[in-house]
Every structure is written in C-alpha cells, then in structure tokens.
C-alpha positions in Angstrom: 98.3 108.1 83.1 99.5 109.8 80.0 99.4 108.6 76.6 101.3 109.8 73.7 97.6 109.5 71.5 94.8 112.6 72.0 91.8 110.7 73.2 90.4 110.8 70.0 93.3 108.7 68.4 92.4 106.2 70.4 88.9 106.1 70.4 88.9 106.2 66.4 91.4 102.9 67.0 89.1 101.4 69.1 86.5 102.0 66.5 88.3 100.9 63.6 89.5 97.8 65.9 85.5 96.8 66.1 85.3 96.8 62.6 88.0 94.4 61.9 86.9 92.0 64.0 83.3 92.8 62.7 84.7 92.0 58.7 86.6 88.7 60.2 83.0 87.8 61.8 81.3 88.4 58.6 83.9 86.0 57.1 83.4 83.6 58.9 81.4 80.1 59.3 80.7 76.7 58.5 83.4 74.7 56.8 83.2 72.7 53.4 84.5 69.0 55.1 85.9 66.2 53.1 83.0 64.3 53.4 80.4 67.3 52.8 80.4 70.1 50.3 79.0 73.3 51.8 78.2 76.0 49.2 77.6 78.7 51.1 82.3 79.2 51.4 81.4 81.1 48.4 78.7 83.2 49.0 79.0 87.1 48.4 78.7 87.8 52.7 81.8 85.8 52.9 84.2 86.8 49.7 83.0 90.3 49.0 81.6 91.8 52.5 83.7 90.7 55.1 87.1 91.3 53.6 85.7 95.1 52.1 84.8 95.7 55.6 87.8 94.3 57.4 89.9 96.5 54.7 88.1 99.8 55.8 89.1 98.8 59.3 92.6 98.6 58.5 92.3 101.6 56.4 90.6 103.6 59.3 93.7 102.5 61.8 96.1 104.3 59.4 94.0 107.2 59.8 93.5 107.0 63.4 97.1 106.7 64.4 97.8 109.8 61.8 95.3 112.0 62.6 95.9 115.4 64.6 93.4 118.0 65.3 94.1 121.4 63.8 94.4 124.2 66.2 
C-alpha cells in the first residue's frame, strides 16, 4: 500500500497523536459536583500542564504533516 506521507511523516503524527491524548489525560479528573466542591479543578497539572502539552501536540502535527527530508 502506498501512502502519499514518507514513513517518517507518519510516525512523527503518530507521536504527536500520543501527546495529545497524553495533555487531554493530564487534564483530566474528578469533577466539582453540585453538592461537593473539589479543589483540585484548579490545580496547576490540570490548567497549566495538560493544555501546554496538548498544544505541543498540535504544534508537532503541523510539523509532521509539513516536514520533508532534504536530499
């Protein structure tokens, strides 16, 4: 089967697919309820890590698809 990616495109979208889904795991976790206040929505794993990672993902997919190895 032949794909219109090198093999490296898509390995370095497979990669940058992992880390998404890594920054959306980091972001995620135990609800604040209406009958319970959990503190923790606002800790610094949840508003500051997960999304910087998840944005390097998306940032490395742009440069997966557009990258091409010089010759």
């Amino acid at each position: 089967m032949k794909y219109n990616l090198p093999k490296i495109n898509l390995i370095l979208i497979a990669v940058s697919c992992v880390i998404i889904v890594l920054g959306f795991f980091l972001m995620a976790g135990e609800p604040s309820g209406a009958t319970q206040y959990n503190p923790d929505i606002f800790s610094t794993r949840r508003i500051t890590v997960g999304p910087m990672i998840s944005l390097f993902g998306f940032v490395l997919m742009i440069v997966a698809i557009l990258f091409r190895k010089r010759k």
